[in-house]
C-alpha positions in Angstrom: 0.0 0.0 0.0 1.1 3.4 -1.0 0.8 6.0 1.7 -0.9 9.2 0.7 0.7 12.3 -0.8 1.0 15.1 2.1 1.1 18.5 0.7 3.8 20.9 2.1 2.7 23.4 4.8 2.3 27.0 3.0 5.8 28.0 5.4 7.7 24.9 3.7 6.7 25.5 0.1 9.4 27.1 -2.4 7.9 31.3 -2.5 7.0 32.1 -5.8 7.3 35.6 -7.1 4.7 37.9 -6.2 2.1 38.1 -8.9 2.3 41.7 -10.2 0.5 44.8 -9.6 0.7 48.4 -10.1 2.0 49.1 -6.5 5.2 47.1 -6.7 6.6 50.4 -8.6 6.4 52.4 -5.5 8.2 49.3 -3.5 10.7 48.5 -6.5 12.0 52.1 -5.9 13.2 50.7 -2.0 14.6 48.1 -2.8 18.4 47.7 -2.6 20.5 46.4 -5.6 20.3 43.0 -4.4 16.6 42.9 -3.8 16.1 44.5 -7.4 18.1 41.9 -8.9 16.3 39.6 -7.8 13.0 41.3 -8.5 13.7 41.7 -11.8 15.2 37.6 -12.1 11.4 36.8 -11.3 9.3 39.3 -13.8 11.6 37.2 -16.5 8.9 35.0 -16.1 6.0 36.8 -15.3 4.0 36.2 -18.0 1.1 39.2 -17.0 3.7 41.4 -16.3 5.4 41.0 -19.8 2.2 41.3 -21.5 1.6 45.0 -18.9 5.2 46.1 -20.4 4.6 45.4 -23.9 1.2 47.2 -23.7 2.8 50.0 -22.7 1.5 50.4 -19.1 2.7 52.4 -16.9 2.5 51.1 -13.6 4.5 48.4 -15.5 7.2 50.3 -16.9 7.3 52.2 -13.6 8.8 49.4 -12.0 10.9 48.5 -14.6 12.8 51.5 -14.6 12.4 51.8 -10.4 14.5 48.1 -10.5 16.6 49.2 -13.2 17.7 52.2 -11.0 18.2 50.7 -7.6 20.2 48.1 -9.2 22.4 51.0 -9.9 21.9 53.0 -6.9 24.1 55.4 -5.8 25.3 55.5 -2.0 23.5 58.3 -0.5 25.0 61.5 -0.4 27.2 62.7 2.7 25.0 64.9 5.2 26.0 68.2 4.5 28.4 70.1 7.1 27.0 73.0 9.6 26.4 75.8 8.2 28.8 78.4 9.9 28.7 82.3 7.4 26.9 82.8 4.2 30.0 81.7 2.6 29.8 78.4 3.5 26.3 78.6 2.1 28.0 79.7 -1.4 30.7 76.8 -1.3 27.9 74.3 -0.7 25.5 75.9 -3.3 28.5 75.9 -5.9 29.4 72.2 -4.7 26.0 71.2 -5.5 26.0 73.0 -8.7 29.1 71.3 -9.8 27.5 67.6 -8.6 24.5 68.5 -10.6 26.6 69.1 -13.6 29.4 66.2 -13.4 26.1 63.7 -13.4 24.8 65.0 -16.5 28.4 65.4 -18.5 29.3 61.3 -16.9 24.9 60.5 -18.5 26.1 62.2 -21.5 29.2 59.8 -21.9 27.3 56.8 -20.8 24.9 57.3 -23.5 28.0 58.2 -26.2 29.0 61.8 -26.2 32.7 62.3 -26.2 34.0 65.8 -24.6 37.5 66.5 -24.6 38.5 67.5 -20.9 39.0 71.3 -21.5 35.0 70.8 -22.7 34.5 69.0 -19.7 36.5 71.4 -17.8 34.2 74.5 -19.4 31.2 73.0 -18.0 31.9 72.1 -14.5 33.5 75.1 -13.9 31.3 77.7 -15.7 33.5 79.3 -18.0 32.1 82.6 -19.0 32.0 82.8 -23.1 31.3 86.2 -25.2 28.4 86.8 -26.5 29.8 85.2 -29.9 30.5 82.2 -28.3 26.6 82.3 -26.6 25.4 83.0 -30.1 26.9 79.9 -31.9 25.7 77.5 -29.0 22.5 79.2 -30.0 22.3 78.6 -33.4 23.9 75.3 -33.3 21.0 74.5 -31.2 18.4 76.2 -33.6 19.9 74.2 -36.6 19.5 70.8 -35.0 15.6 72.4 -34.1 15.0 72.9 -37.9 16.6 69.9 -39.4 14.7 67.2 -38.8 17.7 64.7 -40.4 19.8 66.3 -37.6 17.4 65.7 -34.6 17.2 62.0 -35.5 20.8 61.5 -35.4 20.9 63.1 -32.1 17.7 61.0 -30.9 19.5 58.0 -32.0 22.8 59.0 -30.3 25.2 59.3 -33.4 28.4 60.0 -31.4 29.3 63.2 -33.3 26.0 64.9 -33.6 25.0 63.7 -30.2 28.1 65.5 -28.6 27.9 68.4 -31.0 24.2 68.9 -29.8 24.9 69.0 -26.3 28.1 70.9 -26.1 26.0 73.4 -27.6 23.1 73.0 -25.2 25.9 72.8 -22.1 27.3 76.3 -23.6 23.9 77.7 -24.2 23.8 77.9 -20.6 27.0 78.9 -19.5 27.3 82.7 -18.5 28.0 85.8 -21.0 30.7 87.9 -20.1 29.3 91.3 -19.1 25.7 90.0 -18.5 23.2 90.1 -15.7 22.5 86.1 -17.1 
């Protein structure tokens, strides 16, 4: 005689991933990297959340991108230092500033651009360029505006027109000698 199967206790059985739904984007954003890769091991084969991403949905590709980015996450920043005068206020505000800009030059060379390091150097330190200078960035931005040839190869991250587009959008923005800007 063959003695009866006995199911596993809910505790003993192997967890399976949790089904999806739109509030695992707000969690997925929480996670750390280890978690998220783990996360995103089990939608692989999740066949409703699949079908959710290739629809489009939001919720969906929400928590795609939430994974995607704690899987990279930064460490958090370092708590900043008492304030003691106004100018520590200014070194921190220009500290900030110059954070803000070295994470979108290194984005920009993840996605392809290629700045030389006197560029690079332009940027981060706010180099202010005649009114000349201000002009080209601002036609070179206007021609890539017009030509719809030139957008796409920007759009699709050509390395020379995606670098020539946003040294001129980086220089756009950098201040004119003898301006109030």
């Amino acid at each position: 005689m063959t003695e009866p199967a006995v199911a596993l206790a809910p505790a003993l059985a192997p967890a399976a991933p949790a089904p999806w739904s739109p509030d695992l984007a707000i969690a997925a954003a929480k996670l750390p990297p280890e978690g998220a890769a783990a996360r995103i091991e089990a939608l692989k084969g999740d066949e409703a959340f699949y079908a959710a991403l290739k629809r489009h949905d939001g919720a969906a590709q929400a928590e795609w991108d939430a994974l995607h980015t704690a899987l990279t996450a930064l460490p958090p920043p370092p708590v900043a230092p008492n304030i003691g005068s106004e100018v520590d206020v200014q070194a921190q505000e220009r500290e900030r500033i110059a954070a803000s800009w070295r994470e979108s030059l290194s984005e920009l060379r993840r996605n392809g651009a290629r700045f030389t390091p006197a560029q690079e150097a332009d940027v981060l330190n706010r180099r202010p360029v005649s009114e000349a200078e201000h002009k080209y960035h601002l036609d070179t931005l206007e021609s890539y505006k017009r030509n719809p040839e030139l957008g796409r190869k920007v759009l699709q991250k050509d390395p020379e027109h995606y670098t020539k587009y946003h040294l001129a959008l980086q220089g756009s923005m950098l201040p004119v000698v003898g301006s109030a800007r």
